[in-house]
ZASENU-594918 format. One record per atom (N, C-alpha, C): x, z, y; atom name. Coordinates in steps of 0.02 Angstrom, whole numbers. Layout:
// ZASENU-594918
       c1       c3       c2    a
        X        Z        Y   CA
...
END
This chain:
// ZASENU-594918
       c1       c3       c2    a
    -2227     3487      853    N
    -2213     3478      925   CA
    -2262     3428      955    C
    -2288     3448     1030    N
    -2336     3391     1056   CA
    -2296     3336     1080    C
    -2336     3283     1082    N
    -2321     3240     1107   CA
    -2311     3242     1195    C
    -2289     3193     1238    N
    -2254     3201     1301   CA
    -2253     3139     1352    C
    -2230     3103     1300    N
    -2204     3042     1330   CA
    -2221     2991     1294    C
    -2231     2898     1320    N
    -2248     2869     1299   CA
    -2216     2801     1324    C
    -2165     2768     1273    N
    -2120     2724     1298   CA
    -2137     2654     1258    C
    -2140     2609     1310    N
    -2170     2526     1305   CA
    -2112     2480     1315    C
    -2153     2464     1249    N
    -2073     2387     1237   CA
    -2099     2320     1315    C
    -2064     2285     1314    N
    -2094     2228     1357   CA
    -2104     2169     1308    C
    -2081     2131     1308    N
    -2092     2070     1270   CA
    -2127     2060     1213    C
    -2204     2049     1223    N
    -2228     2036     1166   CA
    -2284     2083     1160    C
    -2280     2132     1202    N
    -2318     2192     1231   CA
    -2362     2205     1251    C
    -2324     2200     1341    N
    -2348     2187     1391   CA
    -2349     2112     1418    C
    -2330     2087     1400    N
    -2326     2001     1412   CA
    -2302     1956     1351    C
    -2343     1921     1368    N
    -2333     1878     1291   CA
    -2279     1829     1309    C
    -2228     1862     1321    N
    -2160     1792     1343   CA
    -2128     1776     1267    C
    -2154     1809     1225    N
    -2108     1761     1157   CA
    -2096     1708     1153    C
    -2161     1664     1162    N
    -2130     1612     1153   CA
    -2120     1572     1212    C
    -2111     1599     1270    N
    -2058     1586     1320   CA
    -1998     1577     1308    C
    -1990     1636     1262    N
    -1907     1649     1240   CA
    -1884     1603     1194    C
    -1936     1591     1154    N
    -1939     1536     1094   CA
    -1928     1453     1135    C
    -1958     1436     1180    N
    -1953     1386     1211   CA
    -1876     1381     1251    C
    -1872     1414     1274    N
    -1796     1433     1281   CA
    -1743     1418     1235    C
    -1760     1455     1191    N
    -1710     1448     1142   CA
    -1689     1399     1111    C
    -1749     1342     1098    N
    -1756     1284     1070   CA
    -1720     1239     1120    C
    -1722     1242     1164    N
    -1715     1214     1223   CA
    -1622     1217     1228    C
    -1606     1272     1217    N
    -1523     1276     1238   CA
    -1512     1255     1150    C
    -1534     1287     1103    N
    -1508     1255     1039   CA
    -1503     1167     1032    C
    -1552     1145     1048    N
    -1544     1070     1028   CA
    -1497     1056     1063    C
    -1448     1079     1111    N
    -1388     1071     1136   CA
    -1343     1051     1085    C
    -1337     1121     1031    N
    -1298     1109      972   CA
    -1344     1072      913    C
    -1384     1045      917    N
    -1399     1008      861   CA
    -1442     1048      817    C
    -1451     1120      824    N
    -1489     1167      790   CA
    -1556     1175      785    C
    -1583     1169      729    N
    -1669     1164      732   CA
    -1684     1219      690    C
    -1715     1270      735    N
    -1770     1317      705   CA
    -1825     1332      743    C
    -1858     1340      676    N
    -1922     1333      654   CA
    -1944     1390      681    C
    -2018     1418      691    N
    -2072     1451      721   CA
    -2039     1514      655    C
    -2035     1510      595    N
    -2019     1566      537   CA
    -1953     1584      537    C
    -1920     1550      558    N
    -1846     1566      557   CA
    -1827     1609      617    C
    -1870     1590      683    N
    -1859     1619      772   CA
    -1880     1683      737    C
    -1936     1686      693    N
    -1976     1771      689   CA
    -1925     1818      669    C
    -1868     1787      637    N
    -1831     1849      581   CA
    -1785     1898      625    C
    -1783     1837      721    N
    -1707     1880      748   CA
    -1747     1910      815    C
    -1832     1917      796    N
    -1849     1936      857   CA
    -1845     2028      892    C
    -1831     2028      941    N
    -1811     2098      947   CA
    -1751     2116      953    C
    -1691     2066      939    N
    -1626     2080      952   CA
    -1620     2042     1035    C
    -1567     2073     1063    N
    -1558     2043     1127   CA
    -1513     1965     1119    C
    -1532     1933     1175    N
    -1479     1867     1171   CA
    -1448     1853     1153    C
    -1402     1895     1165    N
    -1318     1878     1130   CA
    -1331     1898     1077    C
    -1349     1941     1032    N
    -1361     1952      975   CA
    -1387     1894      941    C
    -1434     1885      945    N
    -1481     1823      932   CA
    -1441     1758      921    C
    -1408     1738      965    N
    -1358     1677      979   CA
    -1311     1701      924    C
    -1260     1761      917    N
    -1223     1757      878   CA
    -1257     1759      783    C
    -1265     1773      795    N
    -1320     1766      711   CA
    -1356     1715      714    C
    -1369     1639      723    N
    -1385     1591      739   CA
    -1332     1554      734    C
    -1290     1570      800    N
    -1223     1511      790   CA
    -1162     1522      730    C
    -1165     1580      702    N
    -1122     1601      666   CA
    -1161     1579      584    C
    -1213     1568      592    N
    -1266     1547      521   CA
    -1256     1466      540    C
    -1266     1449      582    N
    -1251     1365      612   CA
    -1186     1320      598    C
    -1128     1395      585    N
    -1065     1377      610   CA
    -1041     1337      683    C
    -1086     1355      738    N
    -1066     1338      813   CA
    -1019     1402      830    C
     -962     1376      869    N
     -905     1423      916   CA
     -937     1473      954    C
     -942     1532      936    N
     -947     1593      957   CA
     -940     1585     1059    C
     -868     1544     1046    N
     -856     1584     1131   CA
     -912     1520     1176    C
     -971     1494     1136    N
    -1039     1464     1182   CA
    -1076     1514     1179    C
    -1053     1599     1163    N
    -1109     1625     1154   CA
    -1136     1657     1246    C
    -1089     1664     1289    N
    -1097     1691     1350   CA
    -1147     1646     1385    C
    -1118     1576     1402    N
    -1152     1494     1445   CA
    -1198     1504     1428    C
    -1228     1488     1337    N
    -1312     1496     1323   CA
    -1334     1557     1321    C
    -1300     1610     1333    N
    -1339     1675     1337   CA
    -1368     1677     1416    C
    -1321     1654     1461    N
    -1359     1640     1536   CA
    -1408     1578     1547    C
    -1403     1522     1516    N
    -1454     1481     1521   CA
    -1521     1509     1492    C
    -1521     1536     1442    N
    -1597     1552     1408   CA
    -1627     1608     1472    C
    -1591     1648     1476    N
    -1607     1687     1499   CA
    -1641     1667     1576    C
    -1612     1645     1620    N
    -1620     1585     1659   CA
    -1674     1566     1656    C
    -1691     1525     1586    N
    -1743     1475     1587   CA
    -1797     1525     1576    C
    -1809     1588     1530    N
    -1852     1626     1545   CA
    -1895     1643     1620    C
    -1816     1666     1650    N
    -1864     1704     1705   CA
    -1907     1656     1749    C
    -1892     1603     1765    N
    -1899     1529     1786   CA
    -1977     1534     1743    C
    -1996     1521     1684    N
    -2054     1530     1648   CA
    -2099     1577     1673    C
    -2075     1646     1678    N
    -2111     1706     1684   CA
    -2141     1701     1756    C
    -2082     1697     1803    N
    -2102     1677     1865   CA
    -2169     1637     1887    C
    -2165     1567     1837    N
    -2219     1505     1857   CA
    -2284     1545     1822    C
    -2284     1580     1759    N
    -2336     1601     1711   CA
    -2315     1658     1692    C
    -2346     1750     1696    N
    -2327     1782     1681   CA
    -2417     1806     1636    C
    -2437     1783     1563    N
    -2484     1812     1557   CA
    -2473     1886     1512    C
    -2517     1932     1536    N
    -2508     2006     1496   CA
    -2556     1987     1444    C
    -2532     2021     1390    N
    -2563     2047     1323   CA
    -2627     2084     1323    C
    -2670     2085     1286    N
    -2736     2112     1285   CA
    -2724     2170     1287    C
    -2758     2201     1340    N
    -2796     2279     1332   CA
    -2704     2323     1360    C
    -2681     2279     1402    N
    -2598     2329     1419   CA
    -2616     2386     1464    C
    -2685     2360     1514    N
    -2704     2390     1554   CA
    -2761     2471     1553    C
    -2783     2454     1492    N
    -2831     2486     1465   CA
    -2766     2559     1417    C
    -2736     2521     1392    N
    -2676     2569     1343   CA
    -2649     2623     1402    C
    -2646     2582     1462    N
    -2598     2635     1536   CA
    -2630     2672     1551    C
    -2712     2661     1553    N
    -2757     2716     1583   CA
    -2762     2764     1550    C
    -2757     2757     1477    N
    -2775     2791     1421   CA
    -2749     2858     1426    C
    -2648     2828     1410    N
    -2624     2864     1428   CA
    -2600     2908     1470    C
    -2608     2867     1545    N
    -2609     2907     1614   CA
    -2643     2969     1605    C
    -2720     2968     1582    N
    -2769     2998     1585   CA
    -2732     3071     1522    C
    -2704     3080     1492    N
    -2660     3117     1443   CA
    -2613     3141     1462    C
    -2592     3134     1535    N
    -2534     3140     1583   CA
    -2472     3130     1530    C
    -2471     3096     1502    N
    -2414     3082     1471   CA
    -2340     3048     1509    C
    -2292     3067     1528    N
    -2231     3024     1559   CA
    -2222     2958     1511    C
    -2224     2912     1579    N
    -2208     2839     1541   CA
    -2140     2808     1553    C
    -2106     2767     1528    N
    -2052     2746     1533   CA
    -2045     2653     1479    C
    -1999     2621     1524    N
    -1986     2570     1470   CA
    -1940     2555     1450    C
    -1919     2546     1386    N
    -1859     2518     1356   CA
    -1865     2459     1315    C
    -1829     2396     1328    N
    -1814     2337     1306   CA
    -1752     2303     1312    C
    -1759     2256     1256    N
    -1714     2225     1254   CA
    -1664     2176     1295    C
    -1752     2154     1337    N
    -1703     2085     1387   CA
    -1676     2123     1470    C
    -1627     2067     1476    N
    -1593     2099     1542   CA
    -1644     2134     1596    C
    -1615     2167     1630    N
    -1651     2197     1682   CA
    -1668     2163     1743    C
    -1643     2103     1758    N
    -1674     2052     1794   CA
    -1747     2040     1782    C
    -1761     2008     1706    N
    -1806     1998     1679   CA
    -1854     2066     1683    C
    -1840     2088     1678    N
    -1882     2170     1666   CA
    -1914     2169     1729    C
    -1863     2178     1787    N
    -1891     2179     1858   CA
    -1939     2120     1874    C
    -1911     2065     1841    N
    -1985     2015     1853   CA
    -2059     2030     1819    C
    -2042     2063     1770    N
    -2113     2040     1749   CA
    -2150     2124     1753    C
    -2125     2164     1784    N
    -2175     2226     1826   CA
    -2161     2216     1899    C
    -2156     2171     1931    N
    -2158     2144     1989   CA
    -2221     2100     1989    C
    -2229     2049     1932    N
    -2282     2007     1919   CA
    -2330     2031     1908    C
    -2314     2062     1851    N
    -2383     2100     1834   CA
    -2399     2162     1878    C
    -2387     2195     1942    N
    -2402     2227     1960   CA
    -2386     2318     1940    C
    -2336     2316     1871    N
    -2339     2367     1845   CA
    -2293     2416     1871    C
    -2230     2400     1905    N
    -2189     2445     1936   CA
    -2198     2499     1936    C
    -2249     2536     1981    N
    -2262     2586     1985   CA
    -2277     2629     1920    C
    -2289     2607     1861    N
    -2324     2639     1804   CA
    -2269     2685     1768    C
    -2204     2604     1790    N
    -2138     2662     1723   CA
    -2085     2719     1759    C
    -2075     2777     1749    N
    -2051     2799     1798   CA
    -1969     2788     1781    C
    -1950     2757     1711    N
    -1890     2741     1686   CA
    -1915     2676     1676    C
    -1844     2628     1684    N
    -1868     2570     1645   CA
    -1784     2552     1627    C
    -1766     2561     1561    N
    -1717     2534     1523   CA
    -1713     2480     1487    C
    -1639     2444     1498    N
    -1617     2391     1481   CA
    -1574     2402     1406    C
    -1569     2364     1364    N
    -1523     2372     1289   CA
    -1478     2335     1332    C
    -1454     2286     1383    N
    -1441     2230     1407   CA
    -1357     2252     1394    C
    -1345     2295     1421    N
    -1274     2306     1404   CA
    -1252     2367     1395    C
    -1296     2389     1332    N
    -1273     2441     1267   CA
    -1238     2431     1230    C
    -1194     2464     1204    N
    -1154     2441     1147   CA
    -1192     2428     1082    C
    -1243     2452     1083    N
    -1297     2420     1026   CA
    -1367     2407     1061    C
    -1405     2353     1032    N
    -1475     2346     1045   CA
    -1510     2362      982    C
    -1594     2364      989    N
    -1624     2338      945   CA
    -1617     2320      898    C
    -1604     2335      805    N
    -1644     2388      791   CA
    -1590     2483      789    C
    -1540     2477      848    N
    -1512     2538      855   CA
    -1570     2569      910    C
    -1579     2621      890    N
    -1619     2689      932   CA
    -1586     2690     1008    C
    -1522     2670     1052    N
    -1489     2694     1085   CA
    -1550     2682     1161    C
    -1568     2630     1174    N
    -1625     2606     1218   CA
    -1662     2643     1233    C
    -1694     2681     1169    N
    -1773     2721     1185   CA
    -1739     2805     1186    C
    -1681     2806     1150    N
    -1654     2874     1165   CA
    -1624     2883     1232    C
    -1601     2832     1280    N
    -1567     2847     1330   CA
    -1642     2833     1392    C
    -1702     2798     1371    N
    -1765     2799     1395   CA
    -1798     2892     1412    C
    -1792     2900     1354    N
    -1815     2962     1342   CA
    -1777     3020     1378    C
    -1693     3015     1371    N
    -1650     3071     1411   CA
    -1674     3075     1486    C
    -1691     2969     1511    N
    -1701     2978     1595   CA
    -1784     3006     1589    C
    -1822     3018     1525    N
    -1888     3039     1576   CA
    -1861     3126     1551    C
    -1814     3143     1547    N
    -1812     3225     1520   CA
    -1865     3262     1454    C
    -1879     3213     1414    N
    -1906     3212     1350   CA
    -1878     3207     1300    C
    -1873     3262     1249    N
    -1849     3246     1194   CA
    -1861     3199     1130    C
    -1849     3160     1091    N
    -1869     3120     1060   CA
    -1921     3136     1013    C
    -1903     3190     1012    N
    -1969     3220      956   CA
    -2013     3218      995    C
    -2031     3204     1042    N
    -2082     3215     1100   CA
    -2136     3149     1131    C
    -2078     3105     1103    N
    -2090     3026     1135   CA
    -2140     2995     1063    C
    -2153     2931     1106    N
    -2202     2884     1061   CA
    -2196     2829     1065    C
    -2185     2792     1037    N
    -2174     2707     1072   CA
    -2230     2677     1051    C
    -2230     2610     1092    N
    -2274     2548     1067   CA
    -2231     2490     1055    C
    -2228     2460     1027    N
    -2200     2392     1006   CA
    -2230     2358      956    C
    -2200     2285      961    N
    -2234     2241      935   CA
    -2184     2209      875    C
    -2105     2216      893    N
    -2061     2196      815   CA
    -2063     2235      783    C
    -2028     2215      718    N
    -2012     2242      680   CA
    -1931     2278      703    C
    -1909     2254      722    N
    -1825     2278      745   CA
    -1842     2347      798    C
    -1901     2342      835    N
    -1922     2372      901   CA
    -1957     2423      851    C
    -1977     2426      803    N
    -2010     2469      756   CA
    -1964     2521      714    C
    -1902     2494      685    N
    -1850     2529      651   CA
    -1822     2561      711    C
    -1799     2550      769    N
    -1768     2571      823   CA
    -1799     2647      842    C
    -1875     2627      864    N
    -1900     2682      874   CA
    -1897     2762      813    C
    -1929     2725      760    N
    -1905     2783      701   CA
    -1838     2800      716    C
    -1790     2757      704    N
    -1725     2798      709   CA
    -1717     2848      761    C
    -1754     2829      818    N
    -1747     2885      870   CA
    -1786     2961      879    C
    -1804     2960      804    N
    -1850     2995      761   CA
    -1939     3011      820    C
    -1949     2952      834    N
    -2005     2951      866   CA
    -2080     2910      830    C
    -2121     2938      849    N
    -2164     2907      820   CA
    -2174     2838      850    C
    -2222     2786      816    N
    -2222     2712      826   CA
    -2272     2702      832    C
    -2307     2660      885    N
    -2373     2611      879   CA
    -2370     2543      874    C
    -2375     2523      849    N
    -2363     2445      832   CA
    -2413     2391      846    C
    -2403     2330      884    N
    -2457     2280      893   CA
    -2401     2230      864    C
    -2421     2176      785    N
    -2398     2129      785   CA
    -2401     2095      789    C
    -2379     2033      816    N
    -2415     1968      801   CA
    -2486     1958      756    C
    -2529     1905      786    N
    -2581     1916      722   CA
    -2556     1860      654    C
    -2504     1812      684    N
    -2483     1779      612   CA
    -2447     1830      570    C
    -2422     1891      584    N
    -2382     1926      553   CA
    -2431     1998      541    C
    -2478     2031      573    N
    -2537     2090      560   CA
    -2523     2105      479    C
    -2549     2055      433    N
    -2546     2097      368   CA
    -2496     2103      323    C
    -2409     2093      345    N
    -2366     2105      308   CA
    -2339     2193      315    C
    -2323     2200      242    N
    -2328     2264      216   CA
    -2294     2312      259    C
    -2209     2274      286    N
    -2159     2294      312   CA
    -2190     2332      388    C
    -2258     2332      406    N
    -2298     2377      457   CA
    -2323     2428      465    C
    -2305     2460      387    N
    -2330     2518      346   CA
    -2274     2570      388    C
    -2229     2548      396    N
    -2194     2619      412   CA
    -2178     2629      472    C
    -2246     2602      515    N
    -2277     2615      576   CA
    -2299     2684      572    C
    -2343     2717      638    N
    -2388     2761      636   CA
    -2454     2729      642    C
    -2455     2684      665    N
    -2506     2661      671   CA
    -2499     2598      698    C
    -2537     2547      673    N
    -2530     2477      671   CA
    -2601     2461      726    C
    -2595     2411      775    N
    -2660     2372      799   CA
    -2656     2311      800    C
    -2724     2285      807    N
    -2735     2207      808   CA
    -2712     2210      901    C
    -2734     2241      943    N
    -2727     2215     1007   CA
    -2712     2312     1037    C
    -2687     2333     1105    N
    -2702     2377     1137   CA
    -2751     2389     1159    C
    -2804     2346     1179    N
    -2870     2374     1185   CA
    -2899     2402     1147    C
    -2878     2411     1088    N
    -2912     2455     1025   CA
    -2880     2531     1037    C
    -2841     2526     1080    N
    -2811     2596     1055   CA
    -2857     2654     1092    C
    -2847     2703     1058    N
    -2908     2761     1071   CA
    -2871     2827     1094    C
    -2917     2875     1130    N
    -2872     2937     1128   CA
    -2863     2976     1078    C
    -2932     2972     1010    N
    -2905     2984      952   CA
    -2865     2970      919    C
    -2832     2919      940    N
    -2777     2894      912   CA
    -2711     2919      920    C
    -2700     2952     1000    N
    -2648     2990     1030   CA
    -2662     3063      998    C
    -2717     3077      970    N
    -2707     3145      958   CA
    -2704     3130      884    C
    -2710     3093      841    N
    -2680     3112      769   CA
    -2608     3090      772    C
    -2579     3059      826    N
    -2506     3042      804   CA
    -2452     3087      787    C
    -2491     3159      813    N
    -2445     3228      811   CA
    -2464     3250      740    C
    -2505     3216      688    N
    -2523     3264      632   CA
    -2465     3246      581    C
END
């Protein structure tokens, strides 16, 4: 089956807000006394807030019912970040033309609220690019469940066998497979040569590398 469609994670992507989110996070944790580390933030990246917070505070042993208050402060303090500094990721612009040029239907699905979403293709100018843009924000599952990029895919009228993602987690990586779609992957470059990237379709150092040969072996 050909390919169709072509669905973009945000965070980490198209804008390098990780460690926005990371600053954030640190920021409402030392509330509770909680210190993690740059290796420890990597393991829960790709799950949404509340997720994140509860697997944190529940590994911490902090009271669950702080999980709502700091799920609105981080979030908060993000957009507040994104707002003052919204920088895009290498080559996001170059990846859109690529694909435009392939007439491929675009769409986005991510994890963080749709507030956030609306800010940062407002900032960056991208609005116009996604003709879907989905939230995990209040799914009954996020990241690494498929439900995001499959309900991405129903609003562009594409079947999943049809779709392609780009992302940059690993959680955003299992998600997409499950939605039995193919994967492009940009990871971190502290993280590029771990193995667990293999069951990508294809791995990059940046989106400016990506090629149209590249869109046409993803169907082989």
């Amino acid at each position: 089956m050909s390919l169709t469609t072509a669905i973009f994670d945000m965070d980490g992507l198209i804008v390098d807000s990780e460690p926005l989110w990371y600053e954030a996070a640190i920021e409402v944790l030392n509330d509770y006394e909680i210190k993690l580390d740059q290796e420890l933030y990597n393991t829960s990246i790709g799950l949404r807030t509340k997720e994140f917070l509860h697997h944190w505070f529940t590994y911490f042993n902090i009271n669950i019912n702080e999980i709502p208050r700091s799920e609105k402060r981080i979030t908060d303090i993000v957009i507040s970040k994104v707002e003052k500094s919204c920088v895009m990721m290498e080559g996001v612009h170059d990846a859109i033309e690529l694909i435009k040029k392939r007439d491929f239907k675009i769409g986005l699905a991510s994890s963080s609220p749709i507030s956030l979403i609306e800010t940062v293709v407002r900032k960056t100018g991208l609005n116009d690019v996604f003709t879907i843009k989905k939230s995990a924000e209040h799914l009954p599952f996020g990241k690494p469940h498929p439900q995001v990029f499959l309900e991405c895919a129903e609003g562009l009228q594409s079947k999943p066998t049809e779709c392609f993602c780009l992302e940059d987690s690993f959680n955003g990586l299992i998600a997409a497979k499950a939605a039995r779609m193919k994967c492009i992957v940009v990871p971190h470059h502290d993280q590029f040569n771990e193995l667990r990237w293999n069951a990508a379709d294809l791995k990059l150092k940046t989106l400016k590398l990506l090629t149209s040969q590249h869109l046409t072996d993803l169907v082989k």
